[in-house]
Structure formats: structure tokens, C-alpha cells
N, C-alpha and C positions, 0 to 999 in steps of 0.2 A: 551579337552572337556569343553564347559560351566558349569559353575556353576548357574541354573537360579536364587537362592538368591543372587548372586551378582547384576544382571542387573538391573539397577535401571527401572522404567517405566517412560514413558514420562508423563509429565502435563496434567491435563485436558486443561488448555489453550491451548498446545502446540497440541494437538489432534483438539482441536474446529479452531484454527491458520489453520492447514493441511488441513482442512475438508475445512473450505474458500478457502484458494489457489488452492485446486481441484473445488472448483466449480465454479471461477473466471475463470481457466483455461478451463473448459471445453464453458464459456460463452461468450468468450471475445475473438477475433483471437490474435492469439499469437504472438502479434508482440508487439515491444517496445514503447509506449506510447510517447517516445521519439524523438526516431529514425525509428520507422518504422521497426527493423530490426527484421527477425524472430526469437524464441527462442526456435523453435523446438529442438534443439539441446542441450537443457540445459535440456528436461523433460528426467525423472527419472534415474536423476543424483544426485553428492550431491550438485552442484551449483543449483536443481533448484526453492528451496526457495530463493537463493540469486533475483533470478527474479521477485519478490515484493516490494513495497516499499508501507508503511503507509505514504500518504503526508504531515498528519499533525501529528507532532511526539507521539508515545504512551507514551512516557514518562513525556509529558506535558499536554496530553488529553490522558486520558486512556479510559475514555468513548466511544474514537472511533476506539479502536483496532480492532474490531468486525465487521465495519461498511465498507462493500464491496465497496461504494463511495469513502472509503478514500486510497485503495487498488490499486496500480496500478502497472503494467507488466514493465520490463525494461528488458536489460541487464543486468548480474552481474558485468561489469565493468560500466556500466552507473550509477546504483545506488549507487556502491562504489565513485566513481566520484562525485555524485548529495550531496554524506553524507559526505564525506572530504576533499573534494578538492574545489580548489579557483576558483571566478568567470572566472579568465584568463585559468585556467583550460578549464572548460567547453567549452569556448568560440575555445581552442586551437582541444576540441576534435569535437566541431559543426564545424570546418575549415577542421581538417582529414576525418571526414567520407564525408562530401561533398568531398572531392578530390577524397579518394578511390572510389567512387562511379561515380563519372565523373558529380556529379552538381543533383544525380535523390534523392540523400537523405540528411540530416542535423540535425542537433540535435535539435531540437525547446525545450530547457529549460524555456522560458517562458510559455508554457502549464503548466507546472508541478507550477510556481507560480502562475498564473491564478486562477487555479483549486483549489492552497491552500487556497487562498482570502476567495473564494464560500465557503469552507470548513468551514472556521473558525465562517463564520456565520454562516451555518448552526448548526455549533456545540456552539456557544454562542445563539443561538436561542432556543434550546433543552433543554441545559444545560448550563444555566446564573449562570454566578458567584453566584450573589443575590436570595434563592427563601425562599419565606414565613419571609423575613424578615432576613436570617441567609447568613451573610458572608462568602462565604468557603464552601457551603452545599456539603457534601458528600452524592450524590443517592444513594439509595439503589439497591443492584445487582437488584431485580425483577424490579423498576422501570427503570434504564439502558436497561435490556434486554427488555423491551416492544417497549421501545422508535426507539433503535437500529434496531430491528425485522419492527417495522414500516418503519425504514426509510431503511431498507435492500429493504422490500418488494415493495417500492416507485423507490428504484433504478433499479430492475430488470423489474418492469411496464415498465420502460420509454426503456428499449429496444425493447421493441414487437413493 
């Protein structure tokens, strides 16, 4: 029998994290950004947060953890691929899935850099190193969440 004082609760991030990825998934057809391939298979499993990836890393921009543009659908072996493995990697797995497939798909890893390009300015456009004079400025959460929420709500405009 559980002990419910034991079970830790998850994160508010890690709640507001899930809450994107459902509604990414309910938005966005469920194929791999990558590869085209479908991910039906992965929903509600434990791989199927592996089937996200932030393009530009949260650990260097945290201000765009939240931000559904930077949010994109993979495979869980494409994105382990995309986060550790080496360009001849990639190159060897865009070779494989064209074979298995007989020429109809391929891995186009250059969208995924393309898209971080776009990203980075938008995110140095938002949030410039430099503001009001101060080197390093850390926003404040209310101002982040405005910023984000606007530019959430600019992302999801451009699919209608």
C-alpha cells in the first residue's frame, strides 16, 4: 500500500511543461519535425515527453522554456540523436531511414538549425542581454510571462 506522505508532487514547471506538450500535441499533427514519422505510438507512454525537444537549449535561454515556437515534436530516438550524437551520426541516420523507406522520407536536420537561427533572434530581440543600461539583466518572472504569452499567442495566430 502507498504511503501518500511519501510521494513527492511534481513541479509547478513540470505541470505547466505537460500542460504545453498537450497542447502542442493536440495542435500540431504528430509527426516528427524531422523525419515526417509518426509518433502516434509514443502518446501516453513514458517515452512520450521524450518526443519534444526545446531548440534552443533551456539551460542557456530559460526564458524560452515556455515558448511553444521553441517546442518541437520528434522521435525519442531522433532527439536523443539531435542532443548526443555526432554530425556523422545524424548524417548516417538521414541515410537509414531513407533506405528503409525506399527514398519517400529522410531526416532533414537542417530545419531543426534553420529554425534555431530564427529562434535566437527572436529571443535576443525580446530579451537583449543589455536593457536599461545593465549587463546580465535578469527579467522579472511577470515581465518573462507577458513577453512569452504574447509571443505564445503570435505563434498559434500564424496557424489559422
Amino acid at each position: 500500500m502507498n504511503n501518500f506522505h511519501e510521494i513527492t508532487p511534481p513541479r509547478a514547471s513540470e505541470v505547466a511543461e505537460t500542460l504545453i506538450f498537450q497542447e502542442i500535441w493536440k495542435r500540431v499533427p504528430n509527426k516528427s519535425f524531422v523525419s515526417g514519422l509518426w509518433l502516434r505510438d509514443f502518446y501516453r507512454t513514458p517515452l512520450w515527453k521524450n518526443c519534444f525537444l526545446n531548440i534552443i537549449p533551456v539551460k542557456d535561454y530559460p526564458n524560452f522554456r515556455f515558448y511553444c515556437g521553441n517546442i518541437v515534436l520528434l522521435t525519442p530516438g531522433e532527439r536523443a540523436l539531435y542532443l548526443q550524437c555526432t554530425p556523422e551520426s545524424l548524417i548516417h541516420y538521414a541515410l537509414d531511414i531513407e533506405e528503409r523507406t525506399g527514398g519517400k522520407a529522410t531526416a532533414n536536420w537542417k530545419a531543426i538549425d534553420d529554425l534555431k537561427a530564427e529562434l535566437l533572434v527572436i529571443y535576443k530581440k525580446h530579451f537583449p542581454f543589455t536593457y536599461k543600461h545593465i549587463i546580465g539583466y535578469k527579467y522579472p518572472m511577470r515581465d518573462v510571462e507577458l513577453i512569452v504569452g504574447h509571443l505564445n499567442a503570435e505563434f498559434w495566430d500564424s496557424f489559422k
